[in-house]
Structure formats: structure tokens, C-alpha cells
DODOMI-496382 format. One record per residue (C-alpha): residue number from 1; residue in one letter; z, y, x. Coordinates in nm, 4 decimals. Example, Ala and Ser with C-alpha at 12.3 -4.5 7.8 and 13.67 -1.06 7.14 Angstrom:
# DODOMI-496382
1_a_0.7800_-0.4500_1.2300;
2_s_0.7140_-0.1060_1.3670;
//
This chain:
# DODOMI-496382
1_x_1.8141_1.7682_-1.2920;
2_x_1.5529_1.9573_-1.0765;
3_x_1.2252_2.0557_-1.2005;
4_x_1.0184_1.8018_-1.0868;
5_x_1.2110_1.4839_-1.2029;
6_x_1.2226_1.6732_-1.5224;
7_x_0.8756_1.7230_-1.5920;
8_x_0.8304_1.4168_-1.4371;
9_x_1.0571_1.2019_-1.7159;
10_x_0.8295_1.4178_-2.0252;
11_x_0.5116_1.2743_-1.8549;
12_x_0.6423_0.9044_-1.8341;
13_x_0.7540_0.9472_-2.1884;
14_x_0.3344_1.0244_-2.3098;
15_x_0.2295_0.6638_-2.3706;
16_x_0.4700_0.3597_-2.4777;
17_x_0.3024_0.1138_-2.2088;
18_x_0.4103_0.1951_-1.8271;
19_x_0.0291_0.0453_-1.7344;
20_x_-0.3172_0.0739_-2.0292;
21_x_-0.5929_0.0188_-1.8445;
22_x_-0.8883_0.2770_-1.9537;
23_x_-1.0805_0.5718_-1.8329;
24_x_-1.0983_0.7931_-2.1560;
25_x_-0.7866_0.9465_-2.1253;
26_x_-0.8513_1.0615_-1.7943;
27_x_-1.1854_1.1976_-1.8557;
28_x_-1.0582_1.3696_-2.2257;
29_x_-0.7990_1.5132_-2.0005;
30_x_-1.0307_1.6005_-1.6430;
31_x_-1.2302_1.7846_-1.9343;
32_x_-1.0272_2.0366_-2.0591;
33_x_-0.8732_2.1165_-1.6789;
34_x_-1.2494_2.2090_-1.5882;
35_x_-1.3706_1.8978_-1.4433;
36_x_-1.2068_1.8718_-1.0859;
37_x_-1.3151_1.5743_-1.0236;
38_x_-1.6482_1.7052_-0.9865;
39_x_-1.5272_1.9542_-0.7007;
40_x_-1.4002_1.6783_-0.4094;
41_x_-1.4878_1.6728_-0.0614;
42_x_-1.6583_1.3745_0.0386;
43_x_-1.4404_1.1095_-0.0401;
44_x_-1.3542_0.7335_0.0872;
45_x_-1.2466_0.5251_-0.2060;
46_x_-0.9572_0.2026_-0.1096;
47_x_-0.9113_-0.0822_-0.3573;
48_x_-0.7642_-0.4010_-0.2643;
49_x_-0.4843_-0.6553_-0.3048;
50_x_-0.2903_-0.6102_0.0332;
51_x_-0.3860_-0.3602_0.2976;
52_x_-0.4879_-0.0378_0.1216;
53_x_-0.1621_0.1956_0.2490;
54_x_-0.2477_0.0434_0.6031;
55_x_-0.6316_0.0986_0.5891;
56_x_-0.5726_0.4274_0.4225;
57_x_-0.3342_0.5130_0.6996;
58_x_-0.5411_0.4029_0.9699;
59_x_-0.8176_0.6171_0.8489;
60_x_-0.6095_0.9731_0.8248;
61_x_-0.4895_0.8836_1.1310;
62_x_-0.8330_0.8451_1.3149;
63_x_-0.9929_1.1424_1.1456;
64_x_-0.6987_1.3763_1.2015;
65_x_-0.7099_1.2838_1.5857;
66_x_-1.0565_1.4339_1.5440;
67_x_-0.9499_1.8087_1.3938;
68_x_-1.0336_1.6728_1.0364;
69_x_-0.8060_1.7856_0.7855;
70_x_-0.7209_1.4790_0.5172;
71_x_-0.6259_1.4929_0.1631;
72_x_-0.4518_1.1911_0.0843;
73_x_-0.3950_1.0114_-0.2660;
74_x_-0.1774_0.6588_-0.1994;
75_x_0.1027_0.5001_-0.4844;
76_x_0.3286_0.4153_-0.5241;
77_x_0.5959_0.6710_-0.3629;
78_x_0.9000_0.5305_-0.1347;
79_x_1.1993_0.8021_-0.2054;
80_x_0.9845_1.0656_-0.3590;
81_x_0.7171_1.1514_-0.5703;
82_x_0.5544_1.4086_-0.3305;
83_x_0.4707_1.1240_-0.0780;
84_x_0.1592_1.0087_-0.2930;
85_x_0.0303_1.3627_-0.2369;
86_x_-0.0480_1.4847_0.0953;
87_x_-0.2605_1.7847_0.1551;
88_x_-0.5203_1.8633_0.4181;
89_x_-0.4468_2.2117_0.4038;
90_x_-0.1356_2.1612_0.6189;
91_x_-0.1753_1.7715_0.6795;
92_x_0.2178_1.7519_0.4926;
93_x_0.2866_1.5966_0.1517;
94_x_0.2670_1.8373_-0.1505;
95_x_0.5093_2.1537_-0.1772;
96_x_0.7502_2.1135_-0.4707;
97_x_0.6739_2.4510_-0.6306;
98_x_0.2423_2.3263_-0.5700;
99_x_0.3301_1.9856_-0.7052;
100_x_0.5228_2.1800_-1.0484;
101_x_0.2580_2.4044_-1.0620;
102_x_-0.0216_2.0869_-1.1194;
103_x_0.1829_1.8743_-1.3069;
104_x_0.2904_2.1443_-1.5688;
105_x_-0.0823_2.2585_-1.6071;
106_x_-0.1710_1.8772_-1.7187;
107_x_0.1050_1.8957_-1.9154;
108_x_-0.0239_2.2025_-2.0986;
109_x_-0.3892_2.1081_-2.0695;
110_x_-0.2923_1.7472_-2.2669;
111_x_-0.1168_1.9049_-2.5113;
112_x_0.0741_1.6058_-2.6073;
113_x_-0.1564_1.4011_-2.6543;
114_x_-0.1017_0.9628_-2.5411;
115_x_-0.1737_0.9365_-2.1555;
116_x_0.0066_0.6966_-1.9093;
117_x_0.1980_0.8599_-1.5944;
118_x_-0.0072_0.7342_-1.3629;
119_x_-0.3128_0.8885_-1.4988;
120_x_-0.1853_1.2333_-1.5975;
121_x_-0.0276_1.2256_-1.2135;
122_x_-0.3637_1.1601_-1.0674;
123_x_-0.5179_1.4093_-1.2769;
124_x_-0.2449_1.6775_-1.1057;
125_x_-0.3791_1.4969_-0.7570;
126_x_-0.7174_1.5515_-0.8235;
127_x_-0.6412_1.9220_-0.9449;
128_x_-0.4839_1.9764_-0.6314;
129_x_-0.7321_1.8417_-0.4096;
130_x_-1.0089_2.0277_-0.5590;
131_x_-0.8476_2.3603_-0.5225;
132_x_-0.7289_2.3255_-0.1707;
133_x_-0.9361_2.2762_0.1139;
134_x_-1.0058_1.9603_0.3412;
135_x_-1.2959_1.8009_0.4919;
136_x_-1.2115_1.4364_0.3838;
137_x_-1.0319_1.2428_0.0569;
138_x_-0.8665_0.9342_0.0966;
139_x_-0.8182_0.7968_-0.2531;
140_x_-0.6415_0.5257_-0.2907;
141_x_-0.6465_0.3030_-0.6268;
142_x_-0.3344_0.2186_-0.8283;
143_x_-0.4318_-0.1180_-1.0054;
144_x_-0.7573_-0.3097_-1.0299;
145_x_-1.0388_-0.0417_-0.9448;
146_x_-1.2999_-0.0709_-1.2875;
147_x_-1.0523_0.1338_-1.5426;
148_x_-0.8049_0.2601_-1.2642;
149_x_-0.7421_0.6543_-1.3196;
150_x_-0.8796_0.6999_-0.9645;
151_x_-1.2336_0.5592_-1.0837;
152_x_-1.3793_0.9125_-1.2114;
153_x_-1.5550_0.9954_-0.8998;
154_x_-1.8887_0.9237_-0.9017;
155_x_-2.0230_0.9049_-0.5432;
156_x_-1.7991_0.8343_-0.2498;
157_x_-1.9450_0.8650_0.0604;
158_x_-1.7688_0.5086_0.1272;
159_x_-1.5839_0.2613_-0.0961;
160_x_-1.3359_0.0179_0.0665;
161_x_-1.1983_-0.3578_-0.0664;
162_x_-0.9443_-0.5003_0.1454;
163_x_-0.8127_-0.8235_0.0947;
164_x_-0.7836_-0.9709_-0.2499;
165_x_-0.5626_-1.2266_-0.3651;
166_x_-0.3633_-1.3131_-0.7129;
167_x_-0.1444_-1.0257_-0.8396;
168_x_-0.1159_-0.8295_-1.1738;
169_x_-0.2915_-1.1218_-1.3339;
170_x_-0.1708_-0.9475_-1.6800;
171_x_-0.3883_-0.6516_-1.6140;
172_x_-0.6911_-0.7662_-1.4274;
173_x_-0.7524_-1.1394_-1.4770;
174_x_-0.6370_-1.5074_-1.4810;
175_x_-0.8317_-1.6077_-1.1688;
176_x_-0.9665_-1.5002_-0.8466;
177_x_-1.2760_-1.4211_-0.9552;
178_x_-1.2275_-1.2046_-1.2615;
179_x_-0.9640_-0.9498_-1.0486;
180_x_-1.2116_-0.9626_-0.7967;
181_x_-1.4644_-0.8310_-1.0508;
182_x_-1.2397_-0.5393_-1.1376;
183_x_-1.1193_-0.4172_-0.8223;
184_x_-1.5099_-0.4337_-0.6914;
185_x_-1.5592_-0.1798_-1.0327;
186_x_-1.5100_0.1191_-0.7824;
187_x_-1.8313_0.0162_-0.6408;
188_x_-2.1632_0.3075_-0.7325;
189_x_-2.4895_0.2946_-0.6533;
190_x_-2.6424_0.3709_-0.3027;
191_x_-2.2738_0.4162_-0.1869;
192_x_-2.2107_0.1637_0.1380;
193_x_-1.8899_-0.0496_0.0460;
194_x_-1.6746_-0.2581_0.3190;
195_x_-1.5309_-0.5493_0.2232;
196_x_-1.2490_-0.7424_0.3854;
197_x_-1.2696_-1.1104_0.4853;
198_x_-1.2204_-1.2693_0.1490;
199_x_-1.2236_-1.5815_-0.0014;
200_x_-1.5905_-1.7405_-0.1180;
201_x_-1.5210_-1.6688_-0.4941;
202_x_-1.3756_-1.3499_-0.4270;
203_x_-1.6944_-1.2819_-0.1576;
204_x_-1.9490_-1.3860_-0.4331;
205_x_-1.8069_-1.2112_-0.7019;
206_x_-1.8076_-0.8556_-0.5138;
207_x_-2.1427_-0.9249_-0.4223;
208_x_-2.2779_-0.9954_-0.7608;
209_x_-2.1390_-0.6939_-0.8620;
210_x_-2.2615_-0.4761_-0.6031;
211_x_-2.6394_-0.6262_-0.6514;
212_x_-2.6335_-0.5344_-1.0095;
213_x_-2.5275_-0.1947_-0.9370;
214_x_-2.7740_-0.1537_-0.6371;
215_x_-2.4412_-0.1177_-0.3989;
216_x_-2.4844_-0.1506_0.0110;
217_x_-2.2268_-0.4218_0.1116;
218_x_-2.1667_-0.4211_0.4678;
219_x_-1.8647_-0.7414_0.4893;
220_x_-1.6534_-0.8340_0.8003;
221_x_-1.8011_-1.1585_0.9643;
222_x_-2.0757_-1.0979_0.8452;
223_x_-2.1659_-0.7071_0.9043;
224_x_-1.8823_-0.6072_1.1645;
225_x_-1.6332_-0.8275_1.3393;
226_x_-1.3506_-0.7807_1.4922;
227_x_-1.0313_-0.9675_1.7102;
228_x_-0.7374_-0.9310_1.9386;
229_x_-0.8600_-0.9669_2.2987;
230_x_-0.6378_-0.9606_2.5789;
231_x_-0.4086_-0.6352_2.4223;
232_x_-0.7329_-0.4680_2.2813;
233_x_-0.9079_-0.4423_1.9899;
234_x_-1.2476_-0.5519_1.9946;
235_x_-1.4710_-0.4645_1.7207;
236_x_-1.8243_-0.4917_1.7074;
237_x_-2.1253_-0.4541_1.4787;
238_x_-2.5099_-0.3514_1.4982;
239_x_-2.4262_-0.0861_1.6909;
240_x_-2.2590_-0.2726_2.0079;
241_x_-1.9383_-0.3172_2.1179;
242_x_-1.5985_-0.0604_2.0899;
243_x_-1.3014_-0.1355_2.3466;
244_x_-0.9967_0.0293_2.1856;
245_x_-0.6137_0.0138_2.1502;
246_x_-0.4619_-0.1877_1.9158;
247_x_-0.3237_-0.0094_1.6097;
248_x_0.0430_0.1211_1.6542;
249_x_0.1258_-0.0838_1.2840;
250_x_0.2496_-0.4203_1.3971;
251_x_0.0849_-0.7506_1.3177;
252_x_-0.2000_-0.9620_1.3116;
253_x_-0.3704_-0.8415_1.0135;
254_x_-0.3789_-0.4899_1.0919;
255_x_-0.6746_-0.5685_1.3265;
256_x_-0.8794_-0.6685_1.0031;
257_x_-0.7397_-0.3469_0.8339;
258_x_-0.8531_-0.1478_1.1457;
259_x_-1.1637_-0.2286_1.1608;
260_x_-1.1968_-0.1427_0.7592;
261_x_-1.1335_0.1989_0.8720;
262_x_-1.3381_0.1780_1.1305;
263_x_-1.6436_0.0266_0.9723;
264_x_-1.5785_0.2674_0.6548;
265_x_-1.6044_0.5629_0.8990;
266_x_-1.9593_0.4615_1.0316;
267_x_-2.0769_0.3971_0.6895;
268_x_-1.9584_0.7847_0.6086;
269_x_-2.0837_0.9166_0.8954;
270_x_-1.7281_1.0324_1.0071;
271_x_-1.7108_0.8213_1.2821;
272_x_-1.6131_1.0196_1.5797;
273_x_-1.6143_0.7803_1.8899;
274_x_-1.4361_0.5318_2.0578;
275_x_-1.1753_0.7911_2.2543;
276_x_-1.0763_0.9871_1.9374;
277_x_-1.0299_0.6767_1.7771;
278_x_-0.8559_0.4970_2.0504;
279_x_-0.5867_0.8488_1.9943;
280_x_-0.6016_0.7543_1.6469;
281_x_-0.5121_0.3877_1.6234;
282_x_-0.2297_0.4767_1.8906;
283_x_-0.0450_0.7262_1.6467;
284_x_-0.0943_0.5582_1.2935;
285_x_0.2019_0.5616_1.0829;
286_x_0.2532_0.3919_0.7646;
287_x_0.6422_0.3762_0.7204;
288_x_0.7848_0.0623_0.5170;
289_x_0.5750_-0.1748_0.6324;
290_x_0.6874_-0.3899_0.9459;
291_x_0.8821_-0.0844_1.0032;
292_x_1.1653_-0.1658_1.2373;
293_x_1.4884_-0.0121_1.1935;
294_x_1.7048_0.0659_1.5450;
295_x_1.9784_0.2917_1.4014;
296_x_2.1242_0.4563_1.0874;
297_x_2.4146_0.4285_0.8634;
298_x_2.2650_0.0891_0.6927;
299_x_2.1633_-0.0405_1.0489;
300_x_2.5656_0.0302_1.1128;
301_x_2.6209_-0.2351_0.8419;
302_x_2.4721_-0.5177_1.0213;
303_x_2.5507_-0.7526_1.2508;
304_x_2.5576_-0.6143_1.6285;
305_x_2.2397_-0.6521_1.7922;
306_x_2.0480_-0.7105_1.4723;
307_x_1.7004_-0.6778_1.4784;
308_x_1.6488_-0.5024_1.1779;
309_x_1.2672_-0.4939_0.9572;
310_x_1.1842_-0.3548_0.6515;
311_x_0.8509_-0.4167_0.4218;
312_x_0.7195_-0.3459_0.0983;
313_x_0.4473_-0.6170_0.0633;
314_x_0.5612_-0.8003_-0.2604;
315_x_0.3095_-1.0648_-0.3778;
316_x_0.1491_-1.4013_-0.1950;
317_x_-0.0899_-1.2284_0.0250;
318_x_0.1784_-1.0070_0.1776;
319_x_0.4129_-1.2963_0.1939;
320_x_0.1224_-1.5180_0.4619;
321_x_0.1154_-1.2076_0.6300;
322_x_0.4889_-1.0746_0.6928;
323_x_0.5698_-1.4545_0.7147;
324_x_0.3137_-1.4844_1.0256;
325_x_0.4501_-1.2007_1.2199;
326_x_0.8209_-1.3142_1.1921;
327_x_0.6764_-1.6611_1.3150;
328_x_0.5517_-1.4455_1.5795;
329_x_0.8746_-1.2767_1.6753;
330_x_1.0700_-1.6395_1.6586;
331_x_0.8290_-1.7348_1.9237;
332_x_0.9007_-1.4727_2.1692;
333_x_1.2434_-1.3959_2.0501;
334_x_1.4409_-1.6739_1.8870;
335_x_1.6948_-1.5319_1.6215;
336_x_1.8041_-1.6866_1.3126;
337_x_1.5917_-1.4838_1.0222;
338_x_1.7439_-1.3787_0.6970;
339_x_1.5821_-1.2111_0.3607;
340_x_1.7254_-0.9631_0.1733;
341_x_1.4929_-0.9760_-0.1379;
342_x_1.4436_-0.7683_-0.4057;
343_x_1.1356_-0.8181_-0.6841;
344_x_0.9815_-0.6490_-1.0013;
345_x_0.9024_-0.8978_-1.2761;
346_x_0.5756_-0.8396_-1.2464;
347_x_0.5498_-1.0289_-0.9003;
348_x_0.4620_-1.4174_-0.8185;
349_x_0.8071_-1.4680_-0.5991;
350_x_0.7290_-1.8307_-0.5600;
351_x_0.4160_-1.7700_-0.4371;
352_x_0.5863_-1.4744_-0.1924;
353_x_0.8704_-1.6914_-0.0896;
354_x_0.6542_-2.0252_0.0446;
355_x_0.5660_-1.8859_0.3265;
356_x_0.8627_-1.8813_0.4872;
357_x_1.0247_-2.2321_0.4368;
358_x_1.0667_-2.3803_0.7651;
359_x_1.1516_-1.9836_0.9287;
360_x_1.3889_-1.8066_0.7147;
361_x_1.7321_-1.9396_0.7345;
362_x_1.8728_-1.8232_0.4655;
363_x_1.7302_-1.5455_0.1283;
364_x_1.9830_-1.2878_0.0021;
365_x_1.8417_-1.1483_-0.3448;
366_x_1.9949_-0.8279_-0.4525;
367_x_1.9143_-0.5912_-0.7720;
368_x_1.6933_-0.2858_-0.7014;
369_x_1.8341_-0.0111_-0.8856;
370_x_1.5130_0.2310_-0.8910;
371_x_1.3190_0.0232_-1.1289;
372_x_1.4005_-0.1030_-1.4705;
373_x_1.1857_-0.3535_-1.3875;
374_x_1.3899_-0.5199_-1.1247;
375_x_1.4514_-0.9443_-1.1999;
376_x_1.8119_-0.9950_-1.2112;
377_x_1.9362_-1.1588_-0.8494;
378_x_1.9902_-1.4962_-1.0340;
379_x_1.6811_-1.5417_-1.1658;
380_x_1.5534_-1.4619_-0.8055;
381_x_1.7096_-1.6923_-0.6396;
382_x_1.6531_-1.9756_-0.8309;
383_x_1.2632_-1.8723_-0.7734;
384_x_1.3347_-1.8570_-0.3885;
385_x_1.5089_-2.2324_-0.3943;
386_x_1.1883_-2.3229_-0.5740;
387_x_0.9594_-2.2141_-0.2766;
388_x_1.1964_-2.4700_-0.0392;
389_x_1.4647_-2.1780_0.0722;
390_x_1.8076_-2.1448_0.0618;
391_x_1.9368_-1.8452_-0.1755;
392_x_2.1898_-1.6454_-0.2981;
393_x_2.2454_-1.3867_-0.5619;
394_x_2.4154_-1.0692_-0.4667;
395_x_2.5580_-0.8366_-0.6759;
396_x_2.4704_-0.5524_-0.4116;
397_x_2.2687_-0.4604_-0.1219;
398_x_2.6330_-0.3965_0.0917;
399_x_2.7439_-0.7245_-0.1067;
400_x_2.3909_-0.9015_0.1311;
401_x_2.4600_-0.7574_0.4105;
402_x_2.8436_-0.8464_0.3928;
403_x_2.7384_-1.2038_0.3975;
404_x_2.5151_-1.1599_0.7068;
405_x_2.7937_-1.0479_0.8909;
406_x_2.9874_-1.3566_0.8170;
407_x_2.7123_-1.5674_0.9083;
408_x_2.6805_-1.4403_1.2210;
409_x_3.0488_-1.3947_1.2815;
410_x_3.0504_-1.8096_1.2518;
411_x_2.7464_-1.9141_1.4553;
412_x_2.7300_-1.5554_1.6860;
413_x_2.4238_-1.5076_1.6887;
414_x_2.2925_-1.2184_1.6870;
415_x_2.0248_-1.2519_1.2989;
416_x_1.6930_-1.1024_1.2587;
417_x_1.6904_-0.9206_0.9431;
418_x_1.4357_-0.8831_0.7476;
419_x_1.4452_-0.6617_0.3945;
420_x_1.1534_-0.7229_0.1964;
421_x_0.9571_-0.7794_-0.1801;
422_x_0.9150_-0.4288_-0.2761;
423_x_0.7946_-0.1237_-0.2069;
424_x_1.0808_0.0413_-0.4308;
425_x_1.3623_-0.2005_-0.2279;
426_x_1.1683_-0.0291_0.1072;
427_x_1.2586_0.3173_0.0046;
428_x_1.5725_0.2475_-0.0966;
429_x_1.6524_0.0868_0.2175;
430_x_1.5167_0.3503_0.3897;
431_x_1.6696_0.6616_0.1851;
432_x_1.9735_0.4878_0.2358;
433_x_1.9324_0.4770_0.6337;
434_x_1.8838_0.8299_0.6745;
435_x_1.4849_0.7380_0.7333;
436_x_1.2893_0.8779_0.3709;
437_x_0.9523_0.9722_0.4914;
438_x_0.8507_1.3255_0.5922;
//
């Protein structure tokens, strides 16, 4: 065992829950490692249901085109741990021997005492951040926004909500409107916030929050539009009109979560014109999501001429959206579509799954073996014929595959594949293609 799974397995080992919501630990801890949250450059603050990795992306990717140098905070990892950490210093994800070095001195500076992973990790981030140089933060929140570790800064120069729908109803709230009231708990005073189209209860309950707190709101439709016009991105607000590129991320909703980033840079002031941008949105990168696959040993496995996808997205929201862009690829490109689906108990699969009756042929559901919070392929299945699809249970990924290349062996067609319903199935599909990102 290397150093930094081990100190990595002592840390998850420092509370008894995986996820306790609450801000004291972090600021007990922040304490006694000299406050570094207090030493940040100016930082852009995502929350959100679906969209955050993308908007996050698309932001990095637009500033960076412009000579700024971007720390980067996003969870959770794909294959490794050091993803969630990228540097400005040298624009790469954290340096094992850096990343030790952090983790160890929370580990020292807690002295034992009860703290969940995720907040004595982001405590390590935030040392890290504050004692290397960049011009720009990109913090991304884990869960909710209110009592997420993340929520210790106290004046972003821009806070971000993307698109909110039901998930992690355990943690943040039975209905729309109460996890919209959590994740818009990132919000501070005099700090402009951009908000995502969202639905009217979500809408009203950001804004109640932000009047209370005397929060700027600037909202898409309302503030800043923007649509898919002839190949281009068209975004506009007070300001006039912007002709640019689509982003490089496939799929219709990555115009809303461009012009997030977008809109979030003008509210900054780190907005650095339409050509730097237009390099920007051209070179965005946010691997696992709508991430095709063209070769590797796992792309090997499949049937010839496959036409192979991989995403993360794992709860209803994600579902309209991934579901919409294979309807979109059946239209130009008709191929029999099959899932293979993997989920974490703590997912709505129904509500993931219904978007694709009528498209996907056939669900394969397969165990994910790098959570212990994996449901069992059974169980999964009988969720997926619930939603209106056919399923099966697998025993194994290979076991999945195997039965796609049966299928297609029968009818000869050529399938579309598509492997999807978590972010930990994503990086295990891509570790095992050869394709972990760097």
C-alpha cells in the first residue's frame, strides 16, 4: 500500500458517517492550520444538482486560454484522488509527495479528533491552494452548499447554482424547495450569484434567500440568455451580443452550462473577450461525461463498429439530459442503444432510468467494485424494468459486454453503447480502457 491510499484509509476511518453535514469541524480544524481559508485568491464558488464539473470546466478552460493560472477544487475523483486537486502553479493535478505533505499536516493538526473525509480532504485543498500561487479558485461544492466543507469562504468574487433537481434527499431535503434552500446557502452578501434556468419553486426559493442575505442574483432568462444558432453559441445580456463556438463538451445542455461560465466571468470581472473565450470553449475538457470512447483494450471487447459513450451523471436530471443527446445521435445515426448501468444506493434509478424507455433497447446492470455502496445488479434491474426497460443483471462488467456481443452477433448491427449511472462506474471504465485522466 502506497502512502497516499494509506493515509488516505486513517482519514476515512475519523468519523463513523461517510457524509455529517456541519461546518464546525472544518472551522475547529482551518483554526489550528492558521486559517487558510482566509489566504485564497479570488474565488468562483459552483453548487448545483447537475452541471458543476462541466461549468467548472468550462470556466478553467476559458481563463487558462487567457494566461490565468487556475486552482481547481472538483469531487468526486474518477481513478485517483489527485484529480480533485489541480494546481495553478503548473495547471496539473496535485504532486503525490505535495498531496502527502497536506494531508499528513491535517492529520497532525486534528489530532484525532471526529472529522468526515471529505472535510479533512478539503481542508488539505484549501492548505494547498493558499500556499501556492494562482490568480483564480474554482471551488466546487461536494453536497448541498449551506454546511458543505467548501462553505468557509466568506466572499467569492462570484457564486454559481446550476441546475437543481431531486438528489441526496437524505441530506438536504424532502422537496424541491428545501434542497434548493441549501445549495443557495453558498450565497454572501454583495457577492453577484448566477443561477441556472430552474424550476419556479427552485427559482423562488434561491431568490428568497439571496434577498435576505442582500445577494445580487443575475438568472438566465431573465439576466443573460443564451441558445444554439446555426453551429454557434449565442449568448447575450445587458451588455450586447457574443458570437462564439460552441463548447467542445457534447450536448444540448452544455450551452446553458456555458453561458454559467460565461455570465460568472462578467460578474468577476474576469471576463476576457469574445476571442479568448471562443479558444476557450473550443478546448474544454471534462473527461467522463459524454466522453466517447474510439479505442482501448475495453473498446476491443465490444462489438465491431461500436459506438462507444461513457458518463457519470447518476440521478434524474442527468438521466433527461444524457437521454436527450442519445435521442439526438438515433436521429442522425440510427443504432440500437444499450446501458451498461451501475448505481450507488444513494441514487433515484427509477427516476434515472425513465428517460430512456422508448430509446434504449436493452439495460445491462453490473456491480461497481470501487464503492461499498454499489446496489447489487438484481436489485437494479428490477428498478430499470420499473422505469418501462428491459434489464438484466450481470455478474460482471466483461459478463455485459459478453451479452452485447451476442446481441449484435444475432441482429448485426453494429450497437451504440452507452456506460452510464456513476461517476465511480466512469472511472472504472475508463482506468480499465487505458484512458484515467491526466
Amino acid at each position: 500500500m502506497d502512502q497516499i491510499t494509506a493515509i488516505l484509509d486513517r482519514l476515512l476511518a475519523l468519523h463513523p458517517k461517510e457524509i455529517d453535514l456541519s461546518l464546525g469541524r472544518m472551522h475547529r480544524l482551518l483554526k489550528t492550520l492558521g486559517s487558510p481559508e482566509k489566504r485564497l485568491p479570488p474565488t468562483i464558488h459552483i453548487a448545483g444538482t447537475n452541471g458543476k464539473g462541466s461549468v467548472t470546466a468550462t470556466l478553467r478552460a476559458i481563463l487558462e486560454a487567457g494566461g490565468k493560472r487556475c486552482h481547481v477544487y472538483t469531487s468526486p475523483h474518477l481513478v485517483s484522488f489527485n484529480e480533485r486537486i489541480r494546481l495553478g502553479t503548473d495547471g496539473k493535478f496535485v504532486s503525490d509527495p505535495k498531496l502527502f505533505d497536506a494531508l499528513y499536516r491535517c492529520e497532525e493538526a486534528n489530532a484525532g479528533e471526529e472529522i468526515t473525509f471529505f472535510e479533512i480532504t478539503t481542508a488539505a485543498a484549501l492548505l494547498l491552494f493558499a500556499e501556492n500561487p494562482a490568480d483564480v479558485l474554482l471551488l466546487e461544492v461536494g453536497l448541498g452548499g449551506r454546511l458543505d466543507a467548501t462553505n468557509v469562504i466568506d466572499t467569492p468574487v462570484a457564486s454559481v447554482i446550476t441546475p437543481i433537481s431531486m438528489d441526496h434527499e437524505k441530506f438536504l431535503g424532502g422537496s424541491l424547495e428545501e434542497i434548493a434552500a441549501e445549495k443557495a446557502g453558498i450565497l454572501k452578501p454583495g457577492c453577484p450569484a448566477v443561477i441556472a434556468p430552474q424550476e419556479e419553486a427552485v427559482q423562488t426559493a434561491i431568490e428568497r434567500v439571496a434577498k435576505r442575505i442582500g445577494a445580487p442574483l443575475l438568472s438566465f432568462g431573465q439576466d443573460f440568455v443564451a441558445m444554439q444558432d446555426q453551429g454557434r453559441l449565442a449568448y447575450q445580456d445587458e451588455t450586447g451580443l457574443c458570437d462564439l463556438p460552441l463548447s467542445n463538451l457534447p450536448g444540448a445542455h452544455q450551452v446553458t452550462n456555458a453561458a454559467l461560465a460565461i455570465a460568472a466571468l462578467k460578474a468577476a470581472n474576469l471576463w476576457p473577450g469574445e476571442d479568448i473565450a471562443a479558444k476557450g470553449l473550443r478546448a474544454v475538457n471534462w473527461p467522463g461525461r459524454l466522453q466517447m470512447l474510439t479505442h482501448g483494450p475495453l473498446v476491443r471487447k465490444c462489438p465491431k463498429n461500436s459506438e462507444i459513450w461513457v458518463d457519470g451523471g447518476h440521478n434524474p436530471g442527468a438521466g433527461v439530459s444524457i437521454a436527450a443527446f442519445m435521442g439526438e445521435q438515433e436521429e442522425h445515426n440510427p443504432k440500437p442503444l444499450y446501458l451498461i448501468t451501475g448505481m450507488l444506493t444513494t441514487k433515484d434509478p427509477v427516476g434515472f432510468f425513465r428517460p430512456f424507455e422508448g430509446l434504449a433497447r436493452h439495460v445491462g446492470t453490473v456491480p461497481i467494485t470501487t464503492s461499498t455502496t454499489a446496489r447489487d445488479p438484481f436489485e437494479l434491474a428490477d428498478f430499470a424494468r420499473g422505469a418501462g426497460l428491459e434489464a438484466t443483471p450481470f455478474a460482471s462488467l466483461d459478463d455485459a459486454i459478453a451479452d452485447i456481443v451476442a446481441y449484435a452477433g444475432k441482429d448485426g448491427e453494429p450497437p451504440r453503447i452507452l456506460f452510464c449511472g456513476s461517476l465511480y462506474l466512469a472511472g472504472e471504465i475508463l482506468a480499465r480502457n487505458g484512458m484515467a485522466p491526466r
